[in-house]
LOVO-945963 format. One line per field, with one value per residue: residue in one letter; x, y negated, z of N, C-alpha, C in turn. Coordinates in nm, 3 decimals. Layout:
BEGIN
code <- (A  ...)
n_px <- (X  ...)
n_py <- (Y  ...)
n_pz <- (Z  ...)
ca_px <- (X  ...)
ca_py <- (Y  ...)
ca_pz <- (Z  ...)
c_px <- (X  ...)
c_py <- (Y  ...)
c_pz <- (Z  ...)
END
This chain:
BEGIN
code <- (X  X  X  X  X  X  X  X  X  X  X  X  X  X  X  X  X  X  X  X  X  X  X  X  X  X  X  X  X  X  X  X  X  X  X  X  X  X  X  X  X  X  X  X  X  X  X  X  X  X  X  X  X  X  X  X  X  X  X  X  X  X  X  X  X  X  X  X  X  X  X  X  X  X  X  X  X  X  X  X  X  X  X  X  X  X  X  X  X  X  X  X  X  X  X  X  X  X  X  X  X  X)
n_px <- (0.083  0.066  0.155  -0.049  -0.248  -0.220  -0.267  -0.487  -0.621  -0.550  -0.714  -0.966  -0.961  -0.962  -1.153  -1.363  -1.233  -1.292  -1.580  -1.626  -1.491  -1.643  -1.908  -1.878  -1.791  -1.999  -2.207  -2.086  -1.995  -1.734  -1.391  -1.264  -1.005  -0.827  -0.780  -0.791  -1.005  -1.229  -1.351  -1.520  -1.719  -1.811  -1.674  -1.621  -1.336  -1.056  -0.849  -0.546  -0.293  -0.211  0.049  0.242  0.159  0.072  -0.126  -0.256  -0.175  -0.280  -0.418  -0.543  -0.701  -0.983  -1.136  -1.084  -0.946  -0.721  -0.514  -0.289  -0.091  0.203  0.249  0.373  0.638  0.723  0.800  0.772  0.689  0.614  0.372  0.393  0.238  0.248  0.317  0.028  0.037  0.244  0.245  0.239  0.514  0.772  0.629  0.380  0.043  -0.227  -0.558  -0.815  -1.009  -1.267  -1.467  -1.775  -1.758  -1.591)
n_py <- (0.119  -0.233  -0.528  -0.693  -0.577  -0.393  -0.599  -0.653  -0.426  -0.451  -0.660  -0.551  -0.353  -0.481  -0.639  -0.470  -0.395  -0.608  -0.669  -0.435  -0.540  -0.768  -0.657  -0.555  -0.723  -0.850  -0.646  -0.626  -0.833  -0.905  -0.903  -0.619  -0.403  -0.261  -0.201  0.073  0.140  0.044  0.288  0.567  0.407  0.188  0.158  0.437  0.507  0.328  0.194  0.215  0.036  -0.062  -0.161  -0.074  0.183  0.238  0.152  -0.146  -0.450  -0.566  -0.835  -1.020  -1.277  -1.456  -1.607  -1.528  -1.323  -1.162  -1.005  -0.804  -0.728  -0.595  -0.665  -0.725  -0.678  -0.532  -0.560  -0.672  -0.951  -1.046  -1.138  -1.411  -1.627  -1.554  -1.706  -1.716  -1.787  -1.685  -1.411  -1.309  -1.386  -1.341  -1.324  -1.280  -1.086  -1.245  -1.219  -1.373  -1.380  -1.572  -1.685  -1.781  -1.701  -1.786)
n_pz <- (0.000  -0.057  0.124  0.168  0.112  0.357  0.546  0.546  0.590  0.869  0.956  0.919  1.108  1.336  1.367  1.389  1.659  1.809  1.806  2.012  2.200  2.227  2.308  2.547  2.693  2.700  2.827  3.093  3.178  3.200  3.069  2.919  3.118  2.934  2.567  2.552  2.707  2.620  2.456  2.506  2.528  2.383  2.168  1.872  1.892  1.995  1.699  1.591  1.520  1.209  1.134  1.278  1.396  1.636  1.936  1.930  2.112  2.369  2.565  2.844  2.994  3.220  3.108  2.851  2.580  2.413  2.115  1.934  1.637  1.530  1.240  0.935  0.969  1.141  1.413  1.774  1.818  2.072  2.064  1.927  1.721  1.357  1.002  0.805  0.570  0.440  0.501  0.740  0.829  1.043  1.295  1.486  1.439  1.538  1.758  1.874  2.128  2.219  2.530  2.439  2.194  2.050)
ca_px <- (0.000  0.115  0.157  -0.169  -0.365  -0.209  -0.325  -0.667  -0.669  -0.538  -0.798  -1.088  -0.959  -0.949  -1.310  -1.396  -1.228  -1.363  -1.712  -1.608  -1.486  -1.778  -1.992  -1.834  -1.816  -2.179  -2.223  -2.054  -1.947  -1.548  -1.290  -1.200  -0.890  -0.732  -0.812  -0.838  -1.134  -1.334  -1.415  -1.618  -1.902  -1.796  -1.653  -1.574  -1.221  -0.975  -0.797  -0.420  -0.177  -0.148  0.184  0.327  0.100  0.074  -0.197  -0.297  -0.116  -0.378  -0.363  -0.696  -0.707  -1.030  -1.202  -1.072  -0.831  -0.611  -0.488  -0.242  -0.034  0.333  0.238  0.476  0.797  0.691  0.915  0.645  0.747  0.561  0.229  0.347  0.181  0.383  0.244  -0.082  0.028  0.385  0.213  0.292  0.670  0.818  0.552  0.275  -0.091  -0.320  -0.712  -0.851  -1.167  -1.323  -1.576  -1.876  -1.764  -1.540)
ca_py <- (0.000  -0.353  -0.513  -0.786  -0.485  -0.371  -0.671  -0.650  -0.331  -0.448  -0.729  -0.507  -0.266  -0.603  -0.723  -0.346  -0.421  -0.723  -0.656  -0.380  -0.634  -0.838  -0.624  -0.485  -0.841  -0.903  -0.544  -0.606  -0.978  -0.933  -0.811  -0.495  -0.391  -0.242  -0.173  0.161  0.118  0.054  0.414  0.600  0.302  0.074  0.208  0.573  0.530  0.251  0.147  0.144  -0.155  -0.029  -0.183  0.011  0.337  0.281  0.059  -0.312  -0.522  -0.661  -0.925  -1.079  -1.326  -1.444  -1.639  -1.503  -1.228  -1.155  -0.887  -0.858  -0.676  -0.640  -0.732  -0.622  -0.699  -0.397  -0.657  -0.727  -1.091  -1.121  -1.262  -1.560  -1.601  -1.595  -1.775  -1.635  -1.781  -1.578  -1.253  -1.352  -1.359  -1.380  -1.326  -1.088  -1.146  -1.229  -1.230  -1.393  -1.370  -1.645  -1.682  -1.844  -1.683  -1.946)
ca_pz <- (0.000  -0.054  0.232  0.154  0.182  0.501  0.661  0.526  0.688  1.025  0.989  0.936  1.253  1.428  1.374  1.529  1.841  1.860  1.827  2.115  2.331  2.296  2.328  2.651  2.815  2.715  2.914  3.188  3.240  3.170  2.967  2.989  3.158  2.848  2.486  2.573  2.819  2.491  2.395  2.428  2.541  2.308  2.014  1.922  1.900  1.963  1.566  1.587  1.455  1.091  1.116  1.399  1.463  1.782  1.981  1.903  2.185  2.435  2.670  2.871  3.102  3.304  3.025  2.726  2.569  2.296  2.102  1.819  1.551  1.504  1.128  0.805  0.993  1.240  1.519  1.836  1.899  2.235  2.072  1.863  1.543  1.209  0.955  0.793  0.414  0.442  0.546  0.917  0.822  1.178  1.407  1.493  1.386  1.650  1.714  1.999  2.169  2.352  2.611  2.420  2.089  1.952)
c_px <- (0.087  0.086  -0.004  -0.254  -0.386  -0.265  -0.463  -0.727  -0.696  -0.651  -0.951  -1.112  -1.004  -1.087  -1.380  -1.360  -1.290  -1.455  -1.738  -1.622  -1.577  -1.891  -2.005  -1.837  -1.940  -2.245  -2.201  -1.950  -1.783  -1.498  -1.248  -1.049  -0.764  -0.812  -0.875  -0.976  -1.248  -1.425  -1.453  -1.752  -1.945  -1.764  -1.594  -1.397  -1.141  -0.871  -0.592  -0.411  -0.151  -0.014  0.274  0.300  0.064  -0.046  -0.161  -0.218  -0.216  -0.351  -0.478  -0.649  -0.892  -1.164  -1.186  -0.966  -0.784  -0.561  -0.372  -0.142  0.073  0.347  0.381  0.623  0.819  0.765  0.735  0.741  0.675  0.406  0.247  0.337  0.269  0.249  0.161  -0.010  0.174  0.379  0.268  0.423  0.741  0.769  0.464  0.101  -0.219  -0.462  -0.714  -1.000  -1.187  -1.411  -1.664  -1.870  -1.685  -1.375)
c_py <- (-0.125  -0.418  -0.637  -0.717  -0.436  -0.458  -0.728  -0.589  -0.382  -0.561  -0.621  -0.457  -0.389  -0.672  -0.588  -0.340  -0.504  -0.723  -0.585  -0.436  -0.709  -0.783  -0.538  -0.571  -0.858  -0.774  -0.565  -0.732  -0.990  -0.847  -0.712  -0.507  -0.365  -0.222  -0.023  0.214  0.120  0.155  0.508  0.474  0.242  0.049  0.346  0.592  0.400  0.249  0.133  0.040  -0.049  -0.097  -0.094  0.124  0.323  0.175  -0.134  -0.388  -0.639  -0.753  -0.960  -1.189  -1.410  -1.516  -1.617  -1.430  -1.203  -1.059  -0.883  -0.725  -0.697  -0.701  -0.696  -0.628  -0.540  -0.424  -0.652  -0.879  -1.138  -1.180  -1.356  -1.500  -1.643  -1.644  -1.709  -1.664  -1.721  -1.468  -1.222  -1.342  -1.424  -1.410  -1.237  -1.210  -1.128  -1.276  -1.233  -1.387  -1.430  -1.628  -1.777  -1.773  -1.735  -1.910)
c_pz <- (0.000  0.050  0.281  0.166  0.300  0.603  0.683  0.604  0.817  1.057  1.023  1.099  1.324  1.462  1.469  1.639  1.853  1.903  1.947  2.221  2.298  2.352  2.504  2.798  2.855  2.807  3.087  3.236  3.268  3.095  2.984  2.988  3.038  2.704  2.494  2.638  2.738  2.480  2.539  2.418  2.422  2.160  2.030  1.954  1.859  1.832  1.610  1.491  1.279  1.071  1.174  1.382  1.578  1.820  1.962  2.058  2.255  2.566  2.710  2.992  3.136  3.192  2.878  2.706  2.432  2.243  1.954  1.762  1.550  1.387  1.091  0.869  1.065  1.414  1.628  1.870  1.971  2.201  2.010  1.720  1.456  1.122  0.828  0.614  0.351  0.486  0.670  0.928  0.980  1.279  1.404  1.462  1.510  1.641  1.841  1.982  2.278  2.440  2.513  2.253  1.966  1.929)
END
């Protein structure tokens, strides 16, 4: 796959957690503890990082949480975003999720 598709992919996986974790807050009034916590309620099965293999990289804190991709480099750089029109060249691709939706 080229790697513009790869991150189509990791977008799509990404809208499936998402919807998880919202749907998990709107359940039960916070973020869950881990990505993992998801399944079975929430979705059948947490999506790896099509970059890596391995699990999406989650973070939450009290009003809102975060989650992200090593993206084509396959590097985790801690969470900062590379830039979306260089195929995140030097950073990881992240998807947040607010409190209100935003």
């Amino acid at each position: 796959l080229h790697a513009m598709d790869v991150v189509l992919l990791c977008d799509l996986r990404a809208l499936r957690i998402e919807v998880a974790l919202r749907r998990c807050k709107a359940a039960h009034k916070a973020w869950p503890p881990s990505l993992a916590a998801l399944a079975p309620e929430f979705i059948d099965k947490v999506p790896a990082d099509p970059f890596s293999g391995a699990a999406f990289v989650y973070r939450r804190a009290r009003e809102d949480c975060s989650f992200y991709s090593v993206g084509p480099d396959g590097k985790d750089d801690g969470g900062k975003e590379g830039r979306k029109y260089q195929l995140y060249h030097g950073g990881d691709i992240v998807y947040h999720c607010k409190e209100g939706g935003k």
